[in-house]
Backbone as CSV, one residue per row, in Angstrom:
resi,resn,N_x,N_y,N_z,CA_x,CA_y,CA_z,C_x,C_y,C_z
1,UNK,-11.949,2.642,159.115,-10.880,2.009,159.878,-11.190,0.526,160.076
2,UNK,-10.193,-0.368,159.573,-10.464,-1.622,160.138,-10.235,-1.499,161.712
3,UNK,-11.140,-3.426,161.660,-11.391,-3.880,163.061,-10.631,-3.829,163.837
4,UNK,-8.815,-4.399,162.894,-7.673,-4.413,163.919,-7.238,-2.874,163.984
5,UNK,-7.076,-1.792,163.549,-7.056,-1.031,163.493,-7.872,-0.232,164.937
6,UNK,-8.991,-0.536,164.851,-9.758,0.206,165.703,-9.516,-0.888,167.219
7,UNK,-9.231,-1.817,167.174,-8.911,-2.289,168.416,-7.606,-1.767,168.980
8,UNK,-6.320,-1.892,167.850,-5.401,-1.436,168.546,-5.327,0.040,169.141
9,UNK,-6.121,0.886,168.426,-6.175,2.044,168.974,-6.961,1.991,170.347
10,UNK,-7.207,1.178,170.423,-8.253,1.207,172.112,-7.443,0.889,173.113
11,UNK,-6.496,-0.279,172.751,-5.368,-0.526,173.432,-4.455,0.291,174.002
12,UNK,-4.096,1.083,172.518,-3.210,1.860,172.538,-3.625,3.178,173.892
13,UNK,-4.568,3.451,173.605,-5.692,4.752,174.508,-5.382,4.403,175.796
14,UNK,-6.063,2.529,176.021,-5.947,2.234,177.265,-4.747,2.291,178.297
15,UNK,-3.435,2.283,177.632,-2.231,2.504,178.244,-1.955,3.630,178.415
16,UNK,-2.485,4.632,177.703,-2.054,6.228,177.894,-2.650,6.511,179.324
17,UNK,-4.043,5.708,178.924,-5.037,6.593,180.175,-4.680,5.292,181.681
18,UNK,-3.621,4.594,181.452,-3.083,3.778,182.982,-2.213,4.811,182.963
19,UNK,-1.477,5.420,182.065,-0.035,5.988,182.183,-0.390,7.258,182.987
20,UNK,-1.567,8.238,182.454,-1.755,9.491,182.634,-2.527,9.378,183.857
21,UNK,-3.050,8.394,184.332,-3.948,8.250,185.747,-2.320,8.362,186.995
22,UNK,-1.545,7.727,186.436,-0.534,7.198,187.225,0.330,8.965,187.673
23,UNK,0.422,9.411,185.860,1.513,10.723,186.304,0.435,11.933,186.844
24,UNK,-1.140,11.882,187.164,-1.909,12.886,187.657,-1.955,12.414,188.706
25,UNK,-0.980,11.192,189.650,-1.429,10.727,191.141,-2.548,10.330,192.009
26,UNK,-3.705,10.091,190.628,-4.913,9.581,191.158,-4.670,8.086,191.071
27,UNK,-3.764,7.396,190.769,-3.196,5.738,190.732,-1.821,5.670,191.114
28,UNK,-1.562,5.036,192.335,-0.131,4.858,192.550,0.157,3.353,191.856
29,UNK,0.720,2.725,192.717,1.198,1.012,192.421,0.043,-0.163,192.387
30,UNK,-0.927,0.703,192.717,-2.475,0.185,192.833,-3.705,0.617,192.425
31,UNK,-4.333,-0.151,191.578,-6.027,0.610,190.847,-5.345,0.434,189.546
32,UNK,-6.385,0.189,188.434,-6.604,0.317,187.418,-7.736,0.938,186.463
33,UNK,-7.648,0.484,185.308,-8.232,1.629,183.859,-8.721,0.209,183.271
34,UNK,-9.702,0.442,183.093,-10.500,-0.860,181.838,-10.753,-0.046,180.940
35,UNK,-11.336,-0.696,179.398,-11.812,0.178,178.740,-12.989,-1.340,177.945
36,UNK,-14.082,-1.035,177.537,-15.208,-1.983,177.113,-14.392,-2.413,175.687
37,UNK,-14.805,-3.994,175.250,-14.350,-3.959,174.337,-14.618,-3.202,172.684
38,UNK,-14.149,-2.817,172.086,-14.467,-1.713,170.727,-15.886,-2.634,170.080
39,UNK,-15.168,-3.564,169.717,-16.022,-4.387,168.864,-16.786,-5.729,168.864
40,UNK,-17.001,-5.729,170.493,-17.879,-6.631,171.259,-17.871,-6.134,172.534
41,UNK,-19.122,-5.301,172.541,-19.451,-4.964,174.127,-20.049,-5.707,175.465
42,UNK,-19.449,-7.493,174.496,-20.032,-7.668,175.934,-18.502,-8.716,176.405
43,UNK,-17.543,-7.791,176.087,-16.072,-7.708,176.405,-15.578,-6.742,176.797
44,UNK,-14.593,-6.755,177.871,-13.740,-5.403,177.874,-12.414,-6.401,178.317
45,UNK,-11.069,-4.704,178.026,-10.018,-4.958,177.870,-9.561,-4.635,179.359
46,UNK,-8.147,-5.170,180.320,-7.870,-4.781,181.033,-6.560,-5.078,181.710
47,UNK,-5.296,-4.310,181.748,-4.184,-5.143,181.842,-3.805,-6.013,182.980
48,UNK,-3.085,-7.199,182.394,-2.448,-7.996,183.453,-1.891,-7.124,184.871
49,UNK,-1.901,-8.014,185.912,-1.880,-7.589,187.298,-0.699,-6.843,187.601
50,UNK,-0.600,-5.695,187.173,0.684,-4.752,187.233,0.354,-3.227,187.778
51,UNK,1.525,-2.177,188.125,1.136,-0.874,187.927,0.559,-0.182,187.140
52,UNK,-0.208,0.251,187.222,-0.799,1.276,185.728,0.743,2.130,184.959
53,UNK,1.087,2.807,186.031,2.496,3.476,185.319,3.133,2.376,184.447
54,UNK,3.323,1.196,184.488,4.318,0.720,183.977,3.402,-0.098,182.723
55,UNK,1.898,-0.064,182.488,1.492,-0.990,181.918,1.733,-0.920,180.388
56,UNK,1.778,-1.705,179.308,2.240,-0.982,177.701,0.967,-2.535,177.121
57,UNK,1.444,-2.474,175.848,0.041,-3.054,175.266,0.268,-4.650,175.094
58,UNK,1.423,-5.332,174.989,1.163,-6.416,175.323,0.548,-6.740,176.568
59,UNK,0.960,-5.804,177.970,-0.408,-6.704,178.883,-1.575,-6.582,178.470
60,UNK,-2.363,-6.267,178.095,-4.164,-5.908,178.103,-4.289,-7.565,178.095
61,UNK,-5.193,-7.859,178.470,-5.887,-9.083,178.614,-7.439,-8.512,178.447
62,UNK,-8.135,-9.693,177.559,-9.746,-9.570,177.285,-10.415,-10.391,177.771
63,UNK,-11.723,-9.805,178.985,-12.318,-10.423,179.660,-13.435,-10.967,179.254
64,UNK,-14.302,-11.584,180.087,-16.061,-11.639,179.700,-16.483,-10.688,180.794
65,UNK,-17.597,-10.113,180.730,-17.962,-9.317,181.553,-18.569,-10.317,183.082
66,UNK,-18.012,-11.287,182.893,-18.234,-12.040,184.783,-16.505,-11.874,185.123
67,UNK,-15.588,-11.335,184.556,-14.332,-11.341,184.876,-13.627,-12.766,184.083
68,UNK,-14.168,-13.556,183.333,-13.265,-14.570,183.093,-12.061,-14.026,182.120
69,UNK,-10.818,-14.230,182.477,-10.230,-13.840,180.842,-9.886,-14.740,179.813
70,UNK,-9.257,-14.371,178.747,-10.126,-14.884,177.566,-8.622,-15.400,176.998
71,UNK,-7.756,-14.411,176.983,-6.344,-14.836,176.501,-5.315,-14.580,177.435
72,UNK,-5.609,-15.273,178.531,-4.794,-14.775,179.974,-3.254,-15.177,179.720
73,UNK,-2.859,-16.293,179.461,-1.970,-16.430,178.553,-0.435,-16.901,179.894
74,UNK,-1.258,-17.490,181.211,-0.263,-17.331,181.908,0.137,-16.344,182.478
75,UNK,-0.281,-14.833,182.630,-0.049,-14.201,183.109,-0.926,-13.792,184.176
76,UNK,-0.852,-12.957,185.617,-1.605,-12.889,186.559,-2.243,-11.695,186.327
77,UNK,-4.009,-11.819,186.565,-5.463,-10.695,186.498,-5.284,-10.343,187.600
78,UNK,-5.883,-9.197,187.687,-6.189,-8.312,188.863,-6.999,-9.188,189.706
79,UNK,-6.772,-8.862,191.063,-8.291,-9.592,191.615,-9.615,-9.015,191.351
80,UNK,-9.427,-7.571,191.498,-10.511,-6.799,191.501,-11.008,-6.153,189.725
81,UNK,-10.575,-7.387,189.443,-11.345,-7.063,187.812,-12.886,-7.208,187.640
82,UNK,-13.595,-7.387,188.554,-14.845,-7.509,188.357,-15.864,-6.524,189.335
83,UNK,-14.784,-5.631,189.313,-15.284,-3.872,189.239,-16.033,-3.715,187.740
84,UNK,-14.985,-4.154,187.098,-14.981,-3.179,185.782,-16.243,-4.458,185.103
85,UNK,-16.294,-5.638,185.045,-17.039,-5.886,184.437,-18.693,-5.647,185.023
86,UNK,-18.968,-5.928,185.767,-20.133,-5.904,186.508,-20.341,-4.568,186.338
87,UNK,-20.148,-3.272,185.744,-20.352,-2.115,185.728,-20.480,-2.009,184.132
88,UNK,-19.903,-2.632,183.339,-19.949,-2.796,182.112,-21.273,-3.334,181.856
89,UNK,-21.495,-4.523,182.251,-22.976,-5.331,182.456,-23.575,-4.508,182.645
90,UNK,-23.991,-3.520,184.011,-24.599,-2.670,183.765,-25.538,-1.417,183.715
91,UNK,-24.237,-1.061,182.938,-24.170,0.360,181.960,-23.423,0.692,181.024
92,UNK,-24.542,0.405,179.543,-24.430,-0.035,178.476,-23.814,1.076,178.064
93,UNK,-23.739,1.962,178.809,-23.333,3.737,178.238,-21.872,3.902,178.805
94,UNK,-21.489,3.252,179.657,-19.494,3.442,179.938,-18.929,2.533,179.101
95,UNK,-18.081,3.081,179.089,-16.676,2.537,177.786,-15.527,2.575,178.182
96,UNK,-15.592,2.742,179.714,-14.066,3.237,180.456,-14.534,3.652,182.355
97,UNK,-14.064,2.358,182.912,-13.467,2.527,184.121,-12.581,2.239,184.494
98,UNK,-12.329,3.763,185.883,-11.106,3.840,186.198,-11.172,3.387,188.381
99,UNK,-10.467,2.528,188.370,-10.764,2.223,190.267,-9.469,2.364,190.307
100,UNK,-9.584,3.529,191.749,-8.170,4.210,192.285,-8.214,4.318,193.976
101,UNK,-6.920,4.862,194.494,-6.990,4.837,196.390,-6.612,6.579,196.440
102,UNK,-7.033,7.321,195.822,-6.626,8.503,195.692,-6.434,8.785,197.119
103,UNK,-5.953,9.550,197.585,-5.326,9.458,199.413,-6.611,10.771,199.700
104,UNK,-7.152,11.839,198.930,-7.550,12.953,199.551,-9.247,12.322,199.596
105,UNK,-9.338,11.331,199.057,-10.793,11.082,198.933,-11.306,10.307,199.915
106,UNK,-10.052,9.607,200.367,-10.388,8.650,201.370,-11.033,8.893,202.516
107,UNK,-10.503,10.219,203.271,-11.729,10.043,204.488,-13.078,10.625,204.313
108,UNK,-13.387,11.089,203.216,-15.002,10.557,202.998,-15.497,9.487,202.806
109,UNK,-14.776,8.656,202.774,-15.045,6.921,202.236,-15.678,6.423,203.928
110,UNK,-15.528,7.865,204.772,-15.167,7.205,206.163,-15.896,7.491,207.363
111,UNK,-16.572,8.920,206.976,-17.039,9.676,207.837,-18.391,9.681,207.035
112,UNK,-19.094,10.963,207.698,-20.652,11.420,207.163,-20.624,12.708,205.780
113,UNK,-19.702,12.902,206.459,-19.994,14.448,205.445,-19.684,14.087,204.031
114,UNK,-20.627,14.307,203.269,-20.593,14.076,202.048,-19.520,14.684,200.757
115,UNK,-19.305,14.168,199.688,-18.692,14.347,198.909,-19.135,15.076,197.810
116,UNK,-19.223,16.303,197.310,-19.871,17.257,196.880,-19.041,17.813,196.046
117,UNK,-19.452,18.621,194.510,-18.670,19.803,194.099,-18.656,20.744,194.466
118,UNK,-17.469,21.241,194.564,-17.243,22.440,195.216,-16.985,23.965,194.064
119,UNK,-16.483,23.483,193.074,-16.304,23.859,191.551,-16.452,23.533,190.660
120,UNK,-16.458,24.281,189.535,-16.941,24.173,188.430,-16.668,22.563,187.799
121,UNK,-15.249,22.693,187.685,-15.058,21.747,187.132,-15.172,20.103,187.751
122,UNK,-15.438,20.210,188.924,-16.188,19.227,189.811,-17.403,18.600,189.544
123,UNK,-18.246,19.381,188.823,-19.254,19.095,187.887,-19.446,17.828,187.490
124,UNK,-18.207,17.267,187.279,-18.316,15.912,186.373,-18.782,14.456,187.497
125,UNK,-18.597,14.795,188.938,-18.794,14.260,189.859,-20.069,13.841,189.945
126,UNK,-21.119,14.464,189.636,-22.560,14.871,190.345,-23.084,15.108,191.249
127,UNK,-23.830,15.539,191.539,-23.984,16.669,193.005,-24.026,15.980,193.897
128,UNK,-23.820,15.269,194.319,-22.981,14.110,195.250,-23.109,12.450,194.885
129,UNK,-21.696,12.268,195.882,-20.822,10.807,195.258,-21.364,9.845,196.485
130,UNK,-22.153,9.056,195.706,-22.570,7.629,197.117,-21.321,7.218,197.402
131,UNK,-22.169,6.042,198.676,-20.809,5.206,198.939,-20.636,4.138,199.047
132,UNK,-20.263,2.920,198.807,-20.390,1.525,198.815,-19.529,0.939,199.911
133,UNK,-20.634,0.196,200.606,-19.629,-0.555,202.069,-20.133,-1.485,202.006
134,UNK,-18.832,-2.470,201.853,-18.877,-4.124,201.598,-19.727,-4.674,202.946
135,UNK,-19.705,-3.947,203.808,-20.238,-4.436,205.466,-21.804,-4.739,204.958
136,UNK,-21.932,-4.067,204.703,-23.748,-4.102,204.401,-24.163,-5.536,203.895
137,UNK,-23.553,-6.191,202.912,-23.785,-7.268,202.397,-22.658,-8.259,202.744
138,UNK,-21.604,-8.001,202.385,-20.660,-8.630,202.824,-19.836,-9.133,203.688
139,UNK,-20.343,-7.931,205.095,-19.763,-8.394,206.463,-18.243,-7.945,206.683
140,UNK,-17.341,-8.977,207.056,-16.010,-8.639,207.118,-15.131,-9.003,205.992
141,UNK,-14.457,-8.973,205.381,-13.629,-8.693,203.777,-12.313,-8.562,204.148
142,UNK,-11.595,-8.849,203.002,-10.430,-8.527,202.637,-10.290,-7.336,202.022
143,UNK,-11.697,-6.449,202.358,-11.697,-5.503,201.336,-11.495,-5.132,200.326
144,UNK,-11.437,-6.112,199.442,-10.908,-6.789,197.638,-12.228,-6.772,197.726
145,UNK,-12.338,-5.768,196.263,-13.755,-6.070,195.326,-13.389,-7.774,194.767
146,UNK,-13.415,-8.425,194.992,-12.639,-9.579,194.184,-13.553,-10.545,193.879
147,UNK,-15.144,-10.341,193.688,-16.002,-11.222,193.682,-17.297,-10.715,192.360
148,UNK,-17.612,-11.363,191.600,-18.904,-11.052,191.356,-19.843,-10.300,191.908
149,UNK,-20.265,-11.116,192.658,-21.358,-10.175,193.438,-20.925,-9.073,194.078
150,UNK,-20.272,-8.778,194.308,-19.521,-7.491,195.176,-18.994,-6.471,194.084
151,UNK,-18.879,-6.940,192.785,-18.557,-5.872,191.759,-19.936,-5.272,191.351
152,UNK,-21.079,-6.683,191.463,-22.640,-6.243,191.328,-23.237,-5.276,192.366
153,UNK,-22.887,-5.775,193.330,-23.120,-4.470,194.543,-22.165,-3.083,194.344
154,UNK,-21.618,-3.135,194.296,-20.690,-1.733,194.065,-21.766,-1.195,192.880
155,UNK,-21.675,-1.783,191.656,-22.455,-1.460,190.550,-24.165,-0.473,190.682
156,UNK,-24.250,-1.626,191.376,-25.746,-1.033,191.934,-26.144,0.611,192.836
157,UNK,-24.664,0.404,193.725,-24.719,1.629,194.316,-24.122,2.814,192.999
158,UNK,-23.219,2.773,192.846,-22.805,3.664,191.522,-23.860,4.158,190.530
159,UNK,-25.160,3.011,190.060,-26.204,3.614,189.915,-26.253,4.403,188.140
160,UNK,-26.635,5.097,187.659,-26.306,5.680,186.490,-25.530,6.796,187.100
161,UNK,-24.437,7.089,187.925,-23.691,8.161,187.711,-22.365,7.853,187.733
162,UNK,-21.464,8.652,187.691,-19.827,8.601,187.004,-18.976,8.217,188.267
163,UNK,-19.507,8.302,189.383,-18.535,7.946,190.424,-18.890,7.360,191.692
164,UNK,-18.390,6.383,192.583,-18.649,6.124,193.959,-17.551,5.950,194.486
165,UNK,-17.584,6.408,195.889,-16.555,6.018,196.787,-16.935,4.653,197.583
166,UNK,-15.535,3.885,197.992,-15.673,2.670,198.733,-15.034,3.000,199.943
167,UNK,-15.675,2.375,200.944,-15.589,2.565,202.179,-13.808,2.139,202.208
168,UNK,-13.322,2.963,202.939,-12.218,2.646,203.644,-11.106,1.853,202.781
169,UNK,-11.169,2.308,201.200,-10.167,1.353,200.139,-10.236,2.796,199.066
170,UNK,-11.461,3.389,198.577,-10.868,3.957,197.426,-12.499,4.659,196.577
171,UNK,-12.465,4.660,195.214,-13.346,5.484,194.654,-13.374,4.707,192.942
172,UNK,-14.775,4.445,192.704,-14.318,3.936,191.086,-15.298,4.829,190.016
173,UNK,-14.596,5.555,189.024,-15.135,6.524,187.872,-15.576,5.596,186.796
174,UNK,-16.882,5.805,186.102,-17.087,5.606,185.016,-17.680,6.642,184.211
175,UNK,-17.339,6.189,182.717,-17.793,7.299,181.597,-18.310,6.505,180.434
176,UNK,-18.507,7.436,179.132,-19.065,7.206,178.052,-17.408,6.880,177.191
177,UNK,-16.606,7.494,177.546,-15.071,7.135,177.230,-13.830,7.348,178.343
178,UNK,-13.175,7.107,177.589,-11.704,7.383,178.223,-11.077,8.283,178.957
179,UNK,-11.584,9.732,177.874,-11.235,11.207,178.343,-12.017,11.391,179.476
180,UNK,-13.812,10.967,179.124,-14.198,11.479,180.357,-14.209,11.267,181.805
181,UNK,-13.575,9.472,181.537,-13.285,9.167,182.911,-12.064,9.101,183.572
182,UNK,-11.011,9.943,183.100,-9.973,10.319,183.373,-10.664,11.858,183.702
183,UNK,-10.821,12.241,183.318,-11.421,13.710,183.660,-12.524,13.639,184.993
184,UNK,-13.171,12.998,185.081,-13.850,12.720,186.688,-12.820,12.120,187.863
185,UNK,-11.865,11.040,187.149,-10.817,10.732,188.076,-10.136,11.525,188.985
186,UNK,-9.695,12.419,187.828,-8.874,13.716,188.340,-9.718,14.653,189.238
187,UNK,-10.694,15.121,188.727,-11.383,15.819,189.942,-12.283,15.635,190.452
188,UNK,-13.030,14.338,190.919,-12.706,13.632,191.925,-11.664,13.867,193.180
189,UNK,-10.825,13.421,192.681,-9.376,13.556,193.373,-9.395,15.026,194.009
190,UNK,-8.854,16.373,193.023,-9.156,17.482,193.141,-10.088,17.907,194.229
191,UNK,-11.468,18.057,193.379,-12.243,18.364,194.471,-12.280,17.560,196.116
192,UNK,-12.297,16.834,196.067,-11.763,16.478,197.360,-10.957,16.915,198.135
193,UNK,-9.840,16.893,197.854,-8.744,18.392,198.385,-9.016,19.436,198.609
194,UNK,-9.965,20.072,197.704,-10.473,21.586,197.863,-11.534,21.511,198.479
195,UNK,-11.907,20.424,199.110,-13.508,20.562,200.610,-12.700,20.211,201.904
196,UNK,-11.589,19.302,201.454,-10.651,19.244,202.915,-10.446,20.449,203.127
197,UNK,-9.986,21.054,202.274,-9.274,22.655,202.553,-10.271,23.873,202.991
198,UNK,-10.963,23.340,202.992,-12.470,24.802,202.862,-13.391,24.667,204.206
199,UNK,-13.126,22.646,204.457,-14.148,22.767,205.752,-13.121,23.549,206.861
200,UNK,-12.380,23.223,207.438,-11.903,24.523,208.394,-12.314,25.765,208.159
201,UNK,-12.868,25.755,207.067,-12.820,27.539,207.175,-14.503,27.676,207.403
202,UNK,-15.547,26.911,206.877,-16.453,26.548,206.504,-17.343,25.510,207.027
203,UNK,-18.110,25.241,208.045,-18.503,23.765,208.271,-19.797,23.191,206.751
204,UNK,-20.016,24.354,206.391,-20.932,24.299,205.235,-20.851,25.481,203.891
205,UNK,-19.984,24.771,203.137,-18.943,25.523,202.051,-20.309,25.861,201.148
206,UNK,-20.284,26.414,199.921,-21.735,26.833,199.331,-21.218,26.119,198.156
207,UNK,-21.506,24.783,197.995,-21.488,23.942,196.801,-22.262,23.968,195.836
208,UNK,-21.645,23.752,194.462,-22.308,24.291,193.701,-24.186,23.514,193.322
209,UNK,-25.189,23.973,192.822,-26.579,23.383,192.748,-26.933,22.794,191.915
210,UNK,-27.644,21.749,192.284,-28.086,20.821,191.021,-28.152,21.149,189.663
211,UNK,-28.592,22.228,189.858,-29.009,23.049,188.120,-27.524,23.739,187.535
212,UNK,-26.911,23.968,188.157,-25.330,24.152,187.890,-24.463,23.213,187.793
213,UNK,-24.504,21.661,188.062,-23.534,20.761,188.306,-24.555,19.850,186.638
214,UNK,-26.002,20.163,186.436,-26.245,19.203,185.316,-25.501,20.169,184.122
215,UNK,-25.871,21.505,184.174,-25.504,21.958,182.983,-23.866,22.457,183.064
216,UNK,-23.353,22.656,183.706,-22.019,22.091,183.626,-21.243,21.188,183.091
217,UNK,-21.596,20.227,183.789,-20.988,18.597,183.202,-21.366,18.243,181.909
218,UNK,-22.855,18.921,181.201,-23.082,18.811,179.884,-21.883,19.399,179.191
219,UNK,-21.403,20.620,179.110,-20.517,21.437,178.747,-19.110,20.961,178.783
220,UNK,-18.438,20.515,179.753,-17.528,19.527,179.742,-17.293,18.271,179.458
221,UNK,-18.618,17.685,179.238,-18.384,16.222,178.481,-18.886,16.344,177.192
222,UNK,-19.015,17.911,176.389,-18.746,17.726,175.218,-17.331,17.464,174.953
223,UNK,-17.701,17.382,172.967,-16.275,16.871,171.979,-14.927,17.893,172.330
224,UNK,-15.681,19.015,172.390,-13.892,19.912,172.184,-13.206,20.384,173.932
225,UNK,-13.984,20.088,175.246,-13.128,20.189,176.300,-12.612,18.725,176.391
226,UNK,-12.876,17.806,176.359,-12.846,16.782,176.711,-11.637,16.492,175.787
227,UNK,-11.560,16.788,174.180,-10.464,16.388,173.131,-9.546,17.546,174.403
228,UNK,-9.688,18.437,174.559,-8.324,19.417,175.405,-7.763,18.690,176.579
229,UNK,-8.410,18.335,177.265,-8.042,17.446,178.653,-7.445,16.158,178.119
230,UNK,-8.086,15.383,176.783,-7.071,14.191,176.674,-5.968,14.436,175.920
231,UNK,-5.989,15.522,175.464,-4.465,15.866,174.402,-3.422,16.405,175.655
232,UNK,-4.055,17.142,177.387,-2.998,17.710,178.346,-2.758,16.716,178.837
233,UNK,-3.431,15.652,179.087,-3.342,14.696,180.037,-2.594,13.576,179.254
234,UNK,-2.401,13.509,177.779,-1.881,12.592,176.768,-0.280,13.169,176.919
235,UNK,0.458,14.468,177.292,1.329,15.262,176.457,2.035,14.450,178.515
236,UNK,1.259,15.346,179.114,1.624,15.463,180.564,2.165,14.220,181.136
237,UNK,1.486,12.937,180.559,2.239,11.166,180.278,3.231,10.986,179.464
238,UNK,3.749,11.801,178.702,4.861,11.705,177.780,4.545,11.312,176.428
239,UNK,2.929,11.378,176.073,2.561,10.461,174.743,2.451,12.158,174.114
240,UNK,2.584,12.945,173.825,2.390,14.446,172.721,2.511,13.866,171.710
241,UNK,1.431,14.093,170.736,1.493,13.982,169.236,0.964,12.326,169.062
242,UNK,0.668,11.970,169.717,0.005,10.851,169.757,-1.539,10.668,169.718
């Protein structure tokens, strides 16, 4: 496959997976999907300052990984694009983040009780989700990741695993691709709902164990669940056969 070839298909990916974040309700009118660049990783792609639902492939704009963009072109960047780069920087192993305000995740962003799998397919989480609070370093905020250093701090807490929650704003997924961080997005999201729902019944639900949540998530971030989740989650956005 040529170069342009293999870029536009990244593009192309990257709008499915704003589109399909948007119709699974883990992204409303706010949060976005980066994806690293294909064929210079020390670029990634990320669209102009819009809804994910509505984004298509003329927005993508290409950054440097300090957030500068490259062919901005007059059009307005996210503020909080330097989530995605400062996480790119580093961890040489994601190829795709997704920062969202999912509503069920939020009051763990808030309280003590931790954020845990509760199921199987929760797995992709890891046996629990830190949390990043701008207070610690940052003091009082606009609560906009909107800085370098504050995408570096987030970064740091996130750590080598697929997800952190932010205090009192939201939660940001990373993966090795696209599928898989749409697939932590989602349950993420999910599981969260299903520990709201369980602590009433439960002050201490029986979550699943380290040795069950590594070899799990191995199993699901292979080639053939992961191709199933991006072909439901591709069809479920309106892209089928794509």
């Amino acid at each position: 496959m040529s170069d342009e070839r293999i870029l536009a298909k990244t593009i192309q990916d990257l709008v499915i997976a704003n589109r399909a974040m948007a119709a699974e309700d883990v992204i409303d009118d706010f949060g976005h999907v980066s994806a690293r660049h294909p064929l210079n990783p020390e670029r990634f792609l990320l669209a102009r300052s819009r809804s994910p639902l509505l984004v298509t492939a003329d927005d993508i704009i290409e950054f440097t990984l300090d957030g500068d963009p490259i062919n901005q072109n007059g059009r307005d960047v996210y503020k909080e694009r330097f989530i995605h780069g400062a996480i790119y920087a580093a961890r040489p192993d994601v190829n795709c983040a997704i920062h969202h305000h999912a509503k069920a995740v939020l009051p763990f962003t808030v309280c003590d009780t931790p954020l845990r799998p509760l199921f199987h397919m929760a797995a992709v989480i890891g046996a629990e989700v830190p949390t990043w609070d701008s207070q610690d370093e940052f003091g009082d905020t606009n609560m906009l990741v909107d800085s370098l250093p504050m995408g570096q701090s987030l970064a740091r807490v996130l750590g080598d695993g697929t997800c952190a929650l932010l205090r009192a704003h939201g939660a940001v997924c990373a993966a090795h691709n696209m599928a898989a961080a749409c697939l932590v997005s989602v349950y993420l999201k999910e599981n969260a709902e299903l520990v709201l729902r369980t602590l009433p019944l439960s002050p201490e639900p029986r979550y699943l164990t380290p040795g069950e949540v590594e070899m799990t998530r191995s199993t699901l971030f292979s080639q053939v669940p992961l191709d199933r989740a991006w072909t439901y989650r591709k069809a479920k956005a309106g892209f089928a056969g794509i």
